[in-house]
C-alpha positions as CSV (number, residue, x, y, z in Angstrom):
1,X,58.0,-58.0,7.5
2,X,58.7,-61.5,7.5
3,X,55.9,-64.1,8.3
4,X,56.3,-67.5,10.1
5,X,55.0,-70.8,9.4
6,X,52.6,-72.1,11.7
7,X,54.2,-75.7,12.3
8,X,57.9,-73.5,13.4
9,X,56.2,-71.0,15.5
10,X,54.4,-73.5,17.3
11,X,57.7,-75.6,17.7
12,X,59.4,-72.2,18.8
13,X,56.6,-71.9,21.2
14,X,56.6,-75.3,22.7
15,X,59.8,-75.1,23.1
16,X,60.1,-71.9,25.2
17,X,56.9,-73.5,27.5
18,X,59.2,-76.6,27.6
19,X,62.0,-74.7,29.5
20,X,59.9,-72.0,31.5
21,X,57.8,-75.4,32.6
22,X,61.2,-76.3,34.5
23,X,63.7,-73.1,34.7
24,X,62.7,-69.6,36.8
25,X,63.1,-66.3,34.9
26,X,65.7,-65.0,37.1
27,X,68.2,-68.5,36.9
28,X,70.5,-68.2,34.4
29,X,68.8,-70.7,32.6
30,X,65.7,-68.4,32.3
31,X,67.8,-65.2,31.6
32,X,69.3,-66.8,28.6
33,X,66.1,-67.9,27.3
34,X,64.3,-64.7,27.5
35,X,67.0,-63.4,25.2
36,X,66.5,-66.3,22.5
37,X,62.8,-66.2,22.7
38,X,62.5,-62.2,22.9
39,X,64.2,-62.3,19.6
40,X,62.3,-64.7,18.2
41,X,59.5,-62.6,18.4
42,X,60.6,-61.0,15.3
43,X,60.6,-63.8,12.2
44,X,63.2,-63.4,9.5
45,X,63.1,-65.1,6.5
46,X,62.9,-68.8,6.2
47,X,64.5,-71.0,3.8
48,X,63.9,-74.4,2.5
49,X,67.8,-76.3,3.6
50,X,69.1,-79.2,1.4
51,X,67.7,-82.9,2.6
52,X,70.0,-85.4,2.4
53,X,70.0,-89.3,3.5
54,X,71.4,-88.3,6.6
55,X,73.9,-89.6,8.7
56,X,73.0,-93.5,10.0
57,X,72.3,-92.6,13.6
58,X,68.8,-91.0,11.6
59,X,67.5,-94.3,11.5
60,X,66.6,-94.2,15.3
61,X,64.8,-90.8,14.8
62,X,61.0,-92.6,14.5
63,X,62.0,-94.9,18.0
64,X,63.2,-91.9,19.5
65,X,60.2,-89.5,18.6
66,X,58.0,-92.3,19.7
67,X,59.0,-93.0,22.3
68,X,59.1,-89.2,24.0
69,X,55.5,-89.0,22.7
70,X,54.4,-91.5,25.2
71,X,56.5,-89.3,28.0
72,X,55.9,-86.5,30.2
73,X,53.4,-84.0,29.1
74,X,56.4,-81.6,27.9
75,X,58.7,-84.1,26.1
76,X,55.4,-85.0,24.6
77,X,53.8,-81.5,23.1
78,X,58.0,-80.7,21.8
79,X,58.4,-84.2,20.0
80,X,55.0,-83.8,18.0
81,X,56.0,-80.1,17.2
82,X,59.8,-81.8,16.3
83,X,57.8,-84.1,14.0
84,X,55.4,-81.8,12.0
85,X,58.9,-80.1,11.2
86,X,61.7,-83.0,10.8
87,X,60.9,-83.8,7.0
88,X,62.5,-80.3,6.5
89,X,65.3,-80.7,8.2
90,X,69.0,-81.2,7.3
91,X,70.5,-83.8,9.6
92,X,74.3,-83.8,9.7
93,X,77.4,-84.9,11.5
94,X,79.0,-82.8,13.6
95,X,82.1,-80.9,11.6
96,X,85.3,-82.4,12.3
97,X,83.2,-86.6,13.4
98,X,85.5,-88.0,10.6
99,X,88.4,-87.4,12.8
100,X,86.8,-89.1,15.7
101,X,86.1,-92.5,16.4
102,X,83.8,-94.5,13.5
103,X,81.3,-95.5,16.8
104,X,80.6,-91.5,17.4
105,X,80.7,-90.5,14.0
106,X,78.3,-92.9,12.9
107,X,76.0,-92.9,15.9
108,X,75.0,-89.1,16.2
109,X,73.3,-86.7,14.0
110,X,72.3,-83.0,14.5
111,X,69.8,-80.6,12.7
112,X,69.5,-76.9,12.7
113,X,66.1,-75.6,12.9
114,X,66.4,-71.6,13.1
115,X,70.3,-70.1,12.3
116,X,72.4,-70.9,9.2
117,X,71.5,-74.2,7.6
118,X,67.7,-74.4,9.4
119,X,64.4,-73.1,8.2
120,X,64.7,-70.0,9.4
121,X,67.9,-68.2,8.9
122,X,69.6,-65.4,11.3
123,X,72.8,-65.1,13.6
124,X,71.2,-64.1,16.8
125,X,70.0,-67.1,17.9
126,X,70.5,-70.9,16.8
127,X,68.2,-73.9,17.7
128,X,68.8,-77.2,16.6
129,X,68.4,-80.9,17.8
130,X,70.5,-83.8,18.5
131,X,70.1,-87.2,17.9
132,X,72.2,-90.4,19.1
133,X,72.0,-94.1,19.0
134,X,72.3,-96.3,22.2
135,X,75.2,-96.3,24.2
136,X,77.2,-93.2,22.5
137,X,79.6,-90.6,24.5
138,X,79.0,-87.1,22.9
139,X,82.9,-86.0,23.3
140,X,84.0,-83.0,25.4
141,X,83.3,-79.5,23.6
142,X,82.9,-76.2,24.3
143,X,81.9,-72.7,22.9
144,X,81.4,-68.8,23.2
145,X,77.7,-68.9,23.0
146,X,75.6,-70.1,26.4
147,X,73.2,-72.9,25.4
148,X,70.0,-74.3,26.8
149,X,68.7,-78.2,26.5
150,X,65.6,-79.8,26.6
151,X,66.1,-83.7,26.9
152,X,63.3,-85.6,25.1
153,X,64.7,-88.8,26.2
154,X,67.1,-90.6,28.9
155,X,70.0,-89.7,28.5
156,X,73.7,-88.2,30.7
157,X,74.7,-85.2,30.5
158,X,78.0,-83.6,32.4
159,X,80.3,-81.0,32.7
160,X,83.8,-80.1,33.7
161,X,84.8,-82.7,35.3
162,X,81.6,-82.9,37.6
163,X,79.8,-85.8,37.8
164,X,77.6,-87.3,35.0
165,X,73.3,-86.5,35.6
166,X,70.1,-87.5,33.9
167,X,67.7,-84.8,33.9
168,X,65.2,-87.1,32.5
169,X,62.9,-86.5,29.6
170,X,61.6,-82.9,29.8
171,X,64.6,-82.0,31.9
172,X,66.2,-78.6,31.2
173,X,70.0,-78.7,31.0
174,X,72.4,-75.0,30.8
175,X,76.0,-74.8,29.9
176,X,77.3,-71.2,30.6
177,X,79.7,-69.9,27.9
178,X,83.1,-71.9,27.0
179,X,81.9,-74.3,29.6
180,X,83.5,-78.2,28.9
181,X,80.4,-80.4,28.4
182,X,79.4,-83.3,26.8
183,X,76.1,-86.1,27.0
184,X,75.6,-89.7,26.6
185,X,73.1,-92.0,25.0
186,X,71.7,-95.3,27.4
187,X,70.8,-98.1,25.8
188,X,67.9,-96.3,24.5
189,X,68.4,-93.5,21.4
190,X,69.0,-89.7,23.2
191,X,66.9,-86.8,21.8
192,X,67.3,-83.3,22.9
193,X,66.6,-79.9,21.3
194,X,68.9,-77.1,22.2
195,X,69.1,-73.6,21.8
196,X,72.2,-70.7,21.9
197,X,72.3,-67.3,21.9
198,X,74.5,-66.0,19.9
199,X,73.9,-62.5,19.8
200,X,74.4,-59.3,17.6
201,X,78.1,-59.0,19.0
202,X,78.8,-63.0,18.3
203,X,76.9,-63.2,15.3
């Protein structure tokens, strides 16, 4: 039986209060999350992931926990808990940023925290975060596994061709599966922590 640490269960836990603070069971928000968070109820073993430098957009990580500290009582509890576990965490470009523009691939960052590469590896679920520096456009993606947001800061989000919204700091954002979505920074740093189910038939 594997065990947990304390500072990732209570980021787990946050986490889940986060989104059932702002999503009903029955949404498909809520659905999705009672599959992530039902499986998290059994640990698997963690791992300690390389840390590296980081990508540059890492340097706004300190303004960006900050600042959704001093927020809403949600984005608050989940940027502390993000804290207490960020000096473990691997923060990387997204694969393929090279062949992007030098603005994107230097301005955003992301970090798994449970699934391959985060403290806690397993192919059922994957949390991570996302980090990006003033004024970036996240670029149009998509993919199999529905996904769940929790901004911790202002910050766009869109998809399909619908039109761009800010859920605001605490805000809960879905994207069904193979939905086209993307986000975008204001002039302030955009945190979020997101979470997918991937599922024993997608692992």
């Amino acid at each position: 039986m594997h065990r947990r640490c304390s500072q990732l269960q209570h980021f787990i836990d946050v986490t889940q209060q986060a989104i059932a603070a702002r999503v009903a069971p029955s949404d498909r928000a809520g659905q999705a999350c009672g599959r992530i968070f039902s499986a998290l109820e059994t640990p698997q073993a963690e791992q300690s992931p390389a840390r590296s430098a980081g990508p540059p957009a890492h340097r706004h990580l300190t303004v960006a926990l900050e600042a959704a500290a001093s927020g809403p009582a949600a984005a608050a509890r989940l940027a502390m808990a993000l804290a207490a576990i960020e000096p473990r965490l691997c923060w990387q470009r997204r694969p393929g940023a090279e062949r992007t523009t030098t603005d994107f691939a230097d301005g955003h960052a992301n970090a798994v925290v449970v699934g391959d590469g985060g403290l806690e590896q397993r192919s059922d679920v994957r949390i991570g975060v996302s980090l990006m520096a003033p004024n970036i456009q996240y670029p149009d993606h998509r993919h199999p596994p529905e996904e769940v947001y929790v901004a911790l800061s202002p910050g766009h989000w869109r998809q399909e061709a619908r039109a761009w919204h800010e859920p605001g700091p605490g805000g809960v954002v879905y994207n069904e599966p193979n939905v086209i979505h993307a986000m975008r920074s204001t002039q302030v740093p955009l945190l979020a922590v997101w979470c997918l189910w991937v599922g024993a038939d997608q692992a």
